[in-house]
PDB file of N, H, CA, C and O in Angstrom:
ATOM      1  N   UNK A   1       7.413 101.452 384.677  1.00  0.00           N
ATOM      2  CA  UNK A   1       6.362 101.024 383.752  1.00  0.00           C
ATOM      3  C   UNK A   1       5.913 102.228 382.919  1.00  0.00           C
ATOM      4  O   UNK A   1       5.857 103.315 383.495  1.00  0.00           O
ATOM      5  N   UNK A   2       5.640 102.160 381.834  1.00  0.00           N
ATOM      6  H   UNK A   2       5.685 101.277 381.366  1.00  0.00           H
ATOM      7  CA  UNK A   2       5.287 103.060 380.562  1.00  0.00           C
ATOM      8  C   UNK A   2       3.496 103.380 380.790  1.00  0.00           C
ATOM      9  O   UNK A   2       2.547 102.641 380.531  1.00  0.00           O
ATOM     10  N   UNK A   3       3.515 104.612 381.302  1.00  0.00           N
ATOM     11  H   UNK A   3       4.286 105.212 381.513  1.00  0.00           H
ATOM     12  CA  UNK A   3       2.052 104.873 381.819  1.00  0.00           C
ATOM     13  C   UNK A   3       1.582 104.832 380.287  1.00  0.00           C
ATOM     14  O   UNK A   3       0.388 104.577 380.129  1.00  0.00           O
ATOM     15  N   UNK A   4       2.385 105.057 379.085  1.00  0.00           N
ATOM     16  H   UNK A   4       3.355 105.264 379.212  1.00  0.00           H
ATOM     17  CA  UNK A   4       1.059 104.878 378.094  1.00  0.00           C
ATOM     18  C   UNK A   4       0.544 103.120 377.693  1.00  0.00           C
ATOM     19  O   UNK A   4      -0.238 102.772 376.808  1.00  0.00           O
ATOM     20  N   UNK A   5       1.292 102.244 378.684  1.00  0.00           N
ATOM     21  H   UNK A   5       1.928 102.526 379.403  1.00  0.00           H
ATOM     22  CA  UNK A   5       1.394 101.085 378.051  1.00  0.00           C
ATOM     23  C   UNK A   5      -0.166 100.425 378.989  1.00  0.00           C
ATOM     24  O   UNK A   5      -0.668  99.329 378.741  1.00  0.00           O
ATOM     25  N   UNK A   6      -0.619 101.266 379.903  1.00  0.00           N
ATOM     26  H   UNK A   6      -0.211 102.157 380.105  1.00  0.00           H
ATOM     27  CA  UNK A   6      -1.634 101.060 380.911  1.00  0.00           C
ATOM     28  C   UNK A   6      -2.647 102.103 379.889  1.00  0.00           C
ATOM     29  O   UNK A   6      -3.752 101.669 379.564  1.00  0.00           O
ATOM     30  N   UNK A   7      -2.389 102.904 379.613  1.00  0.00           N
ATOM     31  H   UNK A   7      -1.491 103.256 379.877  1.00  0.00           H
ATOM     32  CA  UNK A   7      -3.331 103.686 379.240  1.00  0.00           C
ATOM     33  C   UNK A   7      -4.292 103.472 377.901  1.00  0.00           C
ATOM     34  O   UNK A   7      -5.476 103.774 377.747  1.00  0.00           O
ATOM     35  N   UNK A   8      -3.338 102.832 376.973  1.00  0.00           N
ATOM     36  H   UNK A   8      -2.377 102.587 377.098  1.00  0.00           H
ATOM     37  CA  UNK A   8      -3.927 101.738 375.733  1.00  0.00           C
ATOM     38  C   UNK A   8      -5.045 100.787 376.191  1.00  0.00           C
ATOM     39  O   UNK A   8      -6.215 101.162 376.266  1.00  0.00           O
ATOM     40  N   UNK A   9      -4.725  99.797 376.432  1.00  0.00           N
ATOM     41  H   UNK A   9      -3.774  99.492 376.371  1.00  0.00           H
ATOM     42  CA  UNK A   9      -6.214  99.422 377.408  1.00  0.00           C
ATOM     43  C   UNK A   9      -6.947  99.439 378.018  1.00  0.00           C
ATOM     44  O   UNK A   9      -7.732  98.515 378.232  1.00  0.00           O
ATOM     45  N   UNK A  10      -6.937 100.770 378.627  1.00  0.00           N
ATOM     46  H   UNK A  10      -6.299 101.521 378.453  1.00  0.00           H
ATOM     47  CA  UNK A  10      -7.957 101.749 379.163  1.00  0.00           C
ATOM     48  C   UNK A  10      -8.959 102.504 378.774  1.00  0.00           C
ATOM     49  O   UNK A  10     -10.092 102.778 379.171  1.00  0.00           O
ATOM     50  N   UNK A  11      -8.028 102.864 377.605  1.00  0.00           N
ATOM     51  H   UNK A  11      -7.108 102.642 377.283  1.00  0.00           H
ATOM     52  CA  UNK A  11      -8.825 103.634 376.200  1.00  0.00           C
ATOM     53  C   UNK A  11      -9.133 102.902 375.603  1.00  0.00           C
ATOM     54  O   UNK A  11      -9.452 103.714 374.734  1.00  0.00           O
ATOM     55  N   UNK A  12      -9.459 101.714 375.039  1.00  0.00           N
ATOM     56  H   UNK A  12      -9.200 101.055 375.745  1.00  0.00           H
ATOM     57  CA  UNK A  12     -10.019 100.488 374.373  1.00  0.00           C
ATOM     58  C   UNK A  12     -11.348  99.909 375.517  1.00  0.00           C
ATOM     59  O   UNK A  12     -12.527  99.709 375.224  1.00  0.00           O
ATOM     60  N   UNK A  13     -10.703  99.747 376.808  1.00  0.00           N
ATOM     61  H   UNK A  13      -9.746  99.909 377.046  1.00  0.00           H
ATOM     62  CA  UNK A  13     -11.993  99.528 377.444  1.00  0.00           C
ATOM     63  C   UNK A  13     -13.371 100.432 377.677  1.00  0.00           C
ATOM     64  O   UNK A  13     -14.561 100.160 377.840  1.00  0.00           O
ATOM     65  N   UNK A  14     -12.681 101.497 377.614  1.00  0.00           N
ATOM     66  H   UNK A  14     -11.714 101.718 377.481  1.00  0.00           H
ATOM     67  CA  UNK A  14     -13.497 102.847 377.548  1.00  0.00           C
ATOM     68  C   UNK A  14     -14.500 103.219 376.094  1.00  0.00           C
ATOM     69  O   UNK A  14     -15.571 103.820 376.023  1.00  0.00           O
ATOM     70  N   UNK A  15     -13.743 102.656 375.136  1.00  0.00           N
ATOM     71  H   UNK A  15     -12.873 102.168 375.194  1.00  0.00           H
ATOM     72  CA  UNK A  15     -14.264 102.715 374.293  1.00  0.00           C
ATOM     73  C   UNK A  15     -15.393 101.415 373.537  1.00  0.00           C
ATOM     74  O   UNK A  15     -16.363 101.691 372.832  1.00  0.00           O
ATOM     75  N   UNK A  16     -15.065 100.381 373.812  1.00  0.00           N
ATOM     76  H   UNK A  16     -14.277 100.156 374.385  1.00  0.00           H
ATOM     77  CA  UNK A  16     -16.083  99.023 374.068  1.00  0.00           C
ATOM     78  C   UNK A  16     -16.995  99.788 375.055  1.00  0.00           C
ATOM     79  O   UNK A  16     -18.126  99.922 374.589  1.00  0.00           O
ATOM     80  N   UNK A  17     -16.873 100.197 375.987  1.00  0.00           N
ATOM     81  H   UNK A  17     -15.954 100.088 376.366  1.00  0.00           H
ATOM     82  CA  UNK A  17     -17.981 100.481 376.591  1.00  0.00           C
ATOM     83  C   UNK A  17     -19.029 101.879 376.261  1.00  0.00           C
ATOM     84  O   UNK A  17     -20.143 102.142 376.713  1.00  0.00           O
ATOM     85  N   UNK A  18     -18.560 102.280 375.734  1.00  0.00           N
ATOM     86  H   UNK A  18     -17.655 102.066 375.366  1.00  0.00           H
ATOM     87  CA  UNK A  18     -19.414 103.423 374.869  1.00  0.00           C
ATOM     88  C   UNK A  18     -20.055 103.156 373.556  1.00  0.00           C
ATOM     89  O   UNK A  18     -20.987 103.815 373.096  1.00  0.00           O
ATOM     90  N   UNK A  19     -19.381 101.958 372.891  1.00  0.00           N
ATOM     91  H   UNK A  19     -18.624 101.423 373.266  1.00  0.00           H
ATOM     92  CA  UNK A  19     -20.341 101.677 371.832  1.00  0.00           C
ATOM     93  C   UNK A  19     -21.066 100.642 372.224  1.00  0.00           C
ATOM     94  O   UNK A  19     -22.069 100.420 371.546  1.00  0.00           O
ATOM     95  N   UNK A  20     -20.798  99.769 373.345  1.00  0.00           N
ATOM     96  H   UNK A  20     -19.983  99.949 373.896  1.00  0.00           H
ATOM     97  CA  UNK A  20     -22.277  98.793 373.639  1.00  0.00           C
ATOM     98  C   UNK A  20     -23.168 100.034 374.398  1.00  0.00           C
ATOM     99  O   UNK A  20     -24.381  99.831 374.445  1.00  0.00           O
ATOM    100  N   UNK A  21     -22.866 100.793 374.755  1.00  0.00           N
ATOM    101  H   UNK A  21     -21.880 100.958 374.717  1.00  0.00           H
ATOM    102  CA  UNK A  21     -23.951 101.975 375.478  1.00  0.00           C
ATOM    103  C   UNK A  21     -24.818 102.595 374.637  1.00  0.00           C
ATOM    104  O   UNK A  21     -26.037 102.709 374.763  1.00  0.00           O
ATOM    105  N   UNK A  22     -23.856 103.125 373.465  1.00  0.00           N
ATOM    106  H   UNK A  22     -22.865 103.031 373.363  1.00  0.00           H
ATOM    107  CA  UNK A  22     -24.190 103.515 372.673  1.00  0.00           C
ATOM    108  C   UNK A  22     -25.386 102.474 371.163  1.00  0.00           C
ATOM    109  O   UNK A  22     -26.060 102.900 370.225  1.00  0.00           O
ATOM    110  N   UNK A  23     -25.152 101.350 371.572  1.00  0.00           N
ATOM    111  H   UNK A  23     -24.605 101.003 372.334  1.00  0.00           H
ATOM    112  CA  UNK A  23     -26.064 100.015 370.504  1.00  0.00           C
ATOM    113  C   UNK A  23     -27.623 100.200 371.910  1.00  0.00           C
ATOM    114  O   UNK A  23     -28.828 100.340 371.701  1.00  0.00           O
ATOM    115  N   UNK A  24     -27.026 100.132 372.937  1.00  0.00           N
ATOM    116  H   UNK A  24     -26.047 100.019 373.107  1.00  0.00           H
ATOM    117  CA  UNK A  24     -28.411 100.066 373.887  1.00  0.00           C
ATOM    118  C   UNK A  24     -29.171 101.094 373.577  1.00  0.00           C
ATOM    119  O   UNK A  24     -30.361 100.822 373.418  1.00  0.00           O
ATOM    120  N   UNK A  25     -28.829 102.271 373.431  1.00  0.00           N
ATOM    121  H   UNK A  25     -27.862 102.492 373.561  1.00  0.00           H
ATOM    122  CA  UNK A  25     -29.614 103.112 373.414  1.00  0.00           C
ATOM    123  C   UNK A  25     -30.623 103.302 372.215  1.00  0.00           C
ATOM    124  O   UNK A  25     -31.840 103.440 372.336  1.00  0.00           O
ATOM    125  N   UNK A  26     -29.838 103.285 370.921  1.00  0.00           N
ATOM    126  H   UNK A  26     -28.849 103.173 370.822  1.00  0.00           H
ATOM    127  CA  UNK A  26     -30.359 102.854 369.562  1.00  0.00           C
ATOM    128  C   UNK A  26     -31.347 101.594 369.437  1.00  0.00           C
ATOM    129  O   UNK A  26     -32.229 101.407 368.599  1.00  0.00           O
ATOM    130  N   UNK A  27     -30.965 100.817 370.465  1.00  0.00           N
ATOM    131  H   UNK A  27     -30.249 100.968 371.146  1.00  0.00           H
ATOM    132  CA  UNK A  27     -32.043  99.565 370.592  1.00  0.00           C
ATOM    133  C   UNK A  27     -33.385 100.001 371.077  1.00  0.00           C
ATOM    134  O   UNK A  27     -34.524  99.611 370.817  1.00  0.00           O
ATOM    135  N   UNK A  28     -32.827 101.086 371.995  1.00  0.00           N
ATOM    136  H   UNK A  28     -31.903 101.402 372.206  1.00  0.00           H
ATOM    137  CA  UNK A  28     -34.108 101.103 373.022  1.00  0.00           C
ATOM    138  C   UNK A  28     -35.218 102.089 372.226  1.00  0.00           C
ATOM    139  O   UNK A  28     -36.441 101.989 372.331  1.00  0.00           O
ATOM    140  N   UNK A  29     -34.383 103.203 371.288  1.00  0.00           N
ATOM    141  H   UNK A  29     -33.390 103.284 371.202  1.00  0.00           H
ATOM    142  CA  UNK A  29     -35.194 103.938 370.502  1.00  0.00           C
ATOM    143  C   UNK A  29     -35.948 103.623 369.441  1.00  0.00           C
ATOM    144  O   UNK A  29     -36.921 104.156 368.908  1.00  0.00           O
ATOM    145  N   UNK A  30     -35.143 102.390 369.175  1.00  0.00           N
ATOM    146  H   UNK A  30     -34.352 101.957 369.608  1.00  0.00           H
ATOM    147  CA  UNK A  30     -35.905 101.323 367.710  1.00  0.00           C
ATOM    148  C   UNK A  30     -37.113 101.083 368.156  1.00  0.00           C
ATOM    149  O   UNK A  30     -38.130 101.294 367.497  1.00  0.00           O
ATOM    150  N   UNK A  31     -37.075 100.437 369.776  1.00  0.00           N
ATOM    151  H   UNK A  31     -36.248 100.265 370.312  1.00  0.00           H
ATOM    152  CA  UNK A  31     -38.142  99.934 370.137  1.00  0.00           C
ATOM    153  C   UNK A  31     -39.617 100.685 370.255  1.00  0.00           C
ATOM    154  O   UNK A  31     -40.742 100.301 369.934  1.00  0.00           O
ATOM    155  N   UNK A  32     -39.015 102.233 371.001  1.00  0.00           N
ATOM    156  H   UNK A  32     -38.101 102.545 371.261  1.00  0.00           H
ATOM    157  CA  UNK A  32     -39.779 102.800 371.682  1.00  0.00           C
ATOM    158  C   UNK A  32     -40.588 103.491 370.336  1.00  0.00           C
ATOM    159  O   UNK A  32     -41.810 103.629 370.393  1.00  0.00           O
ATOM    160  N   UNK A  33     -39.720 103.969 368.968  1.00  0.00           N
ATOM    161  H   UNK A  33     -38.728 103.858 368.922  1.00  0.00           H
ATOM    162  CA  UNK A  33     -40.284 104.093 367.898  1.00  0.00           C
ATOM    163  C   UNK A  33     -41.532 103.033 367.042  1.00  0.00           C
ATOM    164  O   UNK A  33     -42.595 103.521 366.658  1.00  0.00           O
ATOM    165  N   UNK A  34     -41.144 101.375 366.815  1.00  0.00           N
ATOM    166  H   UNK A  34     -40.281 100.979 367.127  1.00  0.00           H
ATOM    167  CA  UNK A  34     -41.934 100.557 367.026  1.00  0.00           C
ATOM    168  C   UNK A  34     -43.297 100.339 367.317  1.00  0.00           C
ATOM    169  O   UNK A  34     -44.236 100.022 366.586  1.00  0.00           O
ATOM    170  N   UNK A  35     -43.198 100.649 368.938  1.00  0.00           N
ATOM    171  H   UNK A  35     -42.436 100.907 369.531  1.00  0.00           H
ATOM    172  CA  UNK A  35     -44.225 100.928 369.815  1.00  0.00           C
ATOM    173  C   UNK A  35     -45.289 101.775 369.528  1.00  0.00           C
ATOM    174  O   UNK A  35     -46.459 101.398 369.459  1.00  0.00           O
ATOM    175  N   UNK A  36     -44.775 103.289 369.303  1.00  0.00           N
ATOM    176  H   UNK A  36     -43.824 103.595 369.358  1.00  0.00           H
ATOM    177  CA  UNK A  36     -45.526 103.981 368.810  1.00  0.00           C
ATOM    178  C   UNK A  36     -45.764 103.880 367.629  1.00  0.00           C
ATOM    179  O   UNK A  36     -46.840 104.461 367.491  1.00  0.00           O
ATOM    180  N   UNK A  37     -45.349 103.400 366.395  1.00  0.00           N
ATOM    181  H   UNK A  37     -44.475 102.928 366.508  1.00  0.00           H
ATOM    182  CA  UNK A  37     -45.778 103.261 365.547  1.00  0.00           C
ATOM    183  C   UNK A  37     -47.081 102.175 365.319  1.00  0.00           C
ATOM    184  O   UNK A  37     -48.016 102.335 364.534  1.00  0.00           O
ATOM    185  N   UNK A  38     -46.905 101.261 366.051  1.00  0.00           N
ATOM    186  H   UNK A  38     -46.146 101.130 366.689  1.00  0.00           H
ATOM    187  CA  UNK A  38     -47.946 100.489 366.450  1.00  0.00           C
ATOM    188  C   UNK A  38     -48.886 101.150 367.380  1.00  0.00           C
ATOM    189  O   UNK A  38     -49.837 100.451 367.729  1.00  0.00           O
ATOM    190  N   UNK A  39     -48.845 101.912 367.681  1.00  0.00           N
ATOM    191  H   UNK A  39     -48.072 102.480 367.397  1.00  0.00           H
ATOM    192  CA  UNK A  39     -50.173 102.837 368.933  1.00  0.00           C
ATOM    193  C   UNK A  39     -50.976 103.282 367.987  1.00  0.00           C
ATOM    194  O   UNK A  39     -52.159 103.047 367.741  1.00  0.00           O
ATOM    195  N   UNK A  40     -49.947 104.157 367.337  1.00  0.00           N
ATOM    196  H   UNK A  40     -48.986 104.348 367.536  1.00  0.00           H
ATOM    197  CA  UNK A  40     -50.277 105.311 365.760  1.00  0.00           C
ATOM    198  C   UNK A  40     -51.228 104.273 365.115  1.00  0.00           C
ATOM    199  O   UNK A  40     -52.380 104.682 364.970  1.00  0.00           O
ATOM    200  N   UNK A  41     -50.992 103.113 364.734  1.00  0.00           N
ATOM    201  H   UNK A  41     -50.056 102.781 364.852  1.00  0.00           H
ATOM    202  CA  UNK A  41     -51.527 102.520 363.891  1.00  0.00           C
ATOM    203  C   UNK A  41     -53.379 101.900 364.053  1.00  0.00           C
ATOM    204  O   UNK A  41     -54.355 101.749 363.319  1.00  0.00           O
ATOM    205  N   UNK A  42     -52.994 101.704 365.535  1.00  0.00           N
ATOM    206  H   UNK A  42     -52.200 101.827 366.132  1.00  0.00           H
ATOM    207  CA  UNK A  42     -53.885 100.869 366.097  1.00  0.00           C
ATOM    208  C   UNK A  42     -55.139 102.078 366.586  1.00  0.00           C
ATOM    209  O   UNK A  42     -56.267 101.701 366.905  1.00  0.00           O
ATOM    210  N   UNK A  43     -54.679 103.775 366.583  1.00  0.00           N
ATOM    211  H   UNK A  43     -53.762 104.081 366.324  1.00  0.00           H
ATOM    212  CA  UNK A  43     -55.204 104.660 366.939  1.00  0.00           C
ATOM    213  C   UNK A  43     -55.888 105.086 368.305  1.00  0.00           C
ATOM    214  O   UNK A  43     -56.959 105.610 368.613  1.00  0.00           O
ATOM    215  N   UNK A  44     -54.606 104.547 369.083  1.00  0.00           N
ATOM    216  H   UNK A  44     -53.736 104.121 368.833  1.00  0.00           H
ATOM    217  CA  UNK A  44     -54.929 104.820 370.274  1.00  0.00           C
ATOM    218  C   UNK A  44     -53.728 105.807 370.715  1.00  0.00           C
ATOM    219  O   UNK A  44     -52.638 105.814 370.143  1.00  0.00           O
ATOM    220  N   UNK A  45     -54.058 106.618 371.776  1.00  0.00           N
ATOM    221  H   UNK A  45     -54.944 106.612 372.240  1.00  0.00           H
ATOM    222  CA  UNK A  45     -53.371 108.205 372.490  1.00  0.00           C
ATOM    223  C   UNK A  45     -51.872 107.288 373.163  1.00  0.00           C
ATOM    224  O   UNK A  45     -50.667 107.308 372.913  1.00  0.00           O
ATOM    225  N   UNK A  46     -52.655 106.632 373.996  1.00  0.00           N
ATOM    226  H   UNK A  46     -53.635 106.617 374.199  1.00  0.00           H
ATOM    227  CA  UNK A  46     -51.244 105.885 374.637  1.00  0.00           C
ATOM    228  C   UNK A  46     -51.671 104.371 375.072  1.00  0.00           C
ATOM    229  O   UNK A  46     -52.823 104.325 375.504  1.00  0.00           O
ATOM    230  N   UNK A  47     -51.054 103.257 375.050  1.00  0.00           N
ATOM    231  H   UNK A  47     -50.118 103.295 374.700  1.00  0.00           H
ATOM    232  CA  UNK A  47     -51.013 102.299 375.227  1.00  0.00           C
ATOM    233  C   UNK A  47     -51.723 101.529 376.386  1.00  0.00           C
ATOM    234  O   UNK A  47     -51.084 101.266 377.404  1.00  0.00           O
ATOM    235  N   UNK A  48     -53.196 101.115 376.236  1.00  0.00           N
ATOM    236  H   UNK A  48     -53.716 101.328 375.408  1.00  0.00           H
ATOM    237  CA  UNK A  48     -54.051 100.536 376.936  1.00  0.00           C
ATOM    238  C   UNK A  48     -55.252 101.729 377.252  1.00  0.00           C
ATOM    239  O   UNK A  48     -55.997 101.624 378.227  1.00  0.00           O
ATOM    240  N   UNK A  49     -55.323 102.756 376.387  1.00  0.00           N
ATOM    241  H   UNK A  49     -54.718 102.841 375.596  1.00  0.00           H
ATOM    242  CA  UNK A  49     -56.066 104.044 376.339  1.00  0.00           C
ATOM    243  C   UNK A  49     -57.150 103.518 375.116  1.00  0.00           C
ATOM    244  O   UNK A  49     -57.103 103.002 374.000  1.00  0.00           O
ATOM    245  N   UNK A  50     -58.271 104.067 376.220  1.00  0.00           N
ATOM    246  H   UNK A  50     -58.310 104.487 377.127  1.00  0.00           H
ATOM    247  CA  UNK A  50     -59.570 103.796 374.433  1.00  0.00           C
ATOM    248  C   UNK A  50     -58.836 104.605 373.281  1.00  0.00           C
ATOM    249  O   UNK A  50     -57.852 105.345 373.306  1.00  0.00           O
ATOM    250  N   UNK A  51     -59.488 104.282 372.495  1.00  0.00           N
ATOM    251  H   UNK A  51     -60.287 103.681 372.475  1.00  0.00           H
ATOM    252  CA  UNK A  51     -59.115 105.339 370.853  1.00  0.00           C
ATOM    253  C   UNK A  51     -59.972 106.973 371.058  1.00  0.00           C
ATOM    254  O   UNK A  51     -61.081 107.168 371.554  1.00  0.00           O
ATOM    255  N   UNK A  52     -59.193 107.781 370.596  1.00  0.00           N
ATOM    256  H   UNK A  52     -58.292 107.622 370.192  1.00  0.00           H
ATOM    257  CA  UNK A  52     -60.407 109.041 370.994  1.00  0.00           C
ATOM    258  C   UNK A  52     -60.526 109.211 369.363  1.00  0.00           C
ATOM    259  O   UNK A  52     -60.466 110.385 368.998  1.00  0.00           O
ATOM    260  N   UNK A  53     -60.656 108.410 368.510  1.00  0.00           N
ATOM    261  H   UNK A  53     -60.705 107.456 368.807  1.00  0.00           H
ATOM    262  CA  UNK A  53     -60.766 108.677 367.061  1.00  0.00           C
ATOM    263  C   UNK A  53     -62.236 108.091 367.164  1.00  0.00           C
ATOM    264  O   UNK A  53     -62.672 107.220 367.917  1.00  0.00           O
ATOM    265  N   UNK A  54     -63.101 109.104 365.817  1.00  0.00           N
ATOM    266  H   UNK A  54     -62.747 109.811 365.205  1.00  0.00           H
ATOM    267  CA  UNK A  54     -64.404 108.743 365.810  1.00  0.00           C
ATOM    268  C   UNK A  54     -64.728 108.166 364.654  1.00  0.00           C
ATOM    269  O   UNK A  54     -64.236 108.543 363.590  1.00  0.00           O
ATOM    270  N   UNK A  55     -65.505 107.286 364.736  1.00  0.00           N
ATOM    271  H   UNK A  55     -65.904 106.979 365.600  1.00  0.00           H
ATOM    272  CA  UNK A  55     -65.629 106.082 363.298  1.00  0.00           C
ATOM    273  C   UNK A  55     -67.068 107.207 362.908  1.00  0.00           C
ATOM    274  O   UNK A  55     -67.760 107.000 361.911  1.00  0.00           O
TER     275      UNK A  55
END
């Protein structure tokens, strides 16, 4: 058997799996950016924290 003929779909599986890893992670930073942008907005330090901004 032709070890490169095993190794082609190995390297294809390897590689599907690094760009859905790679979409998760970008997802998760969209989010986590999001988030804070909505904290930022709402003017609070961290999420369920009074505001330390003074009216």
């Amino acid at each position: 058997m032709d070890p490169d003929a095993t190794a082609q779909p190995d390297a294809e599986y390897e590689l599907v799996q690094a760009q859905d890893t790679h979409a998760q992670a970008l997802a998760r930073m969209d989010r986590a950016r999001r988030e804070q942008e909505a904290t930022d907005a709402a003017g609070y330090d961290q999420p369920g924290e009074a505001s330390t901004r003074t009216r």
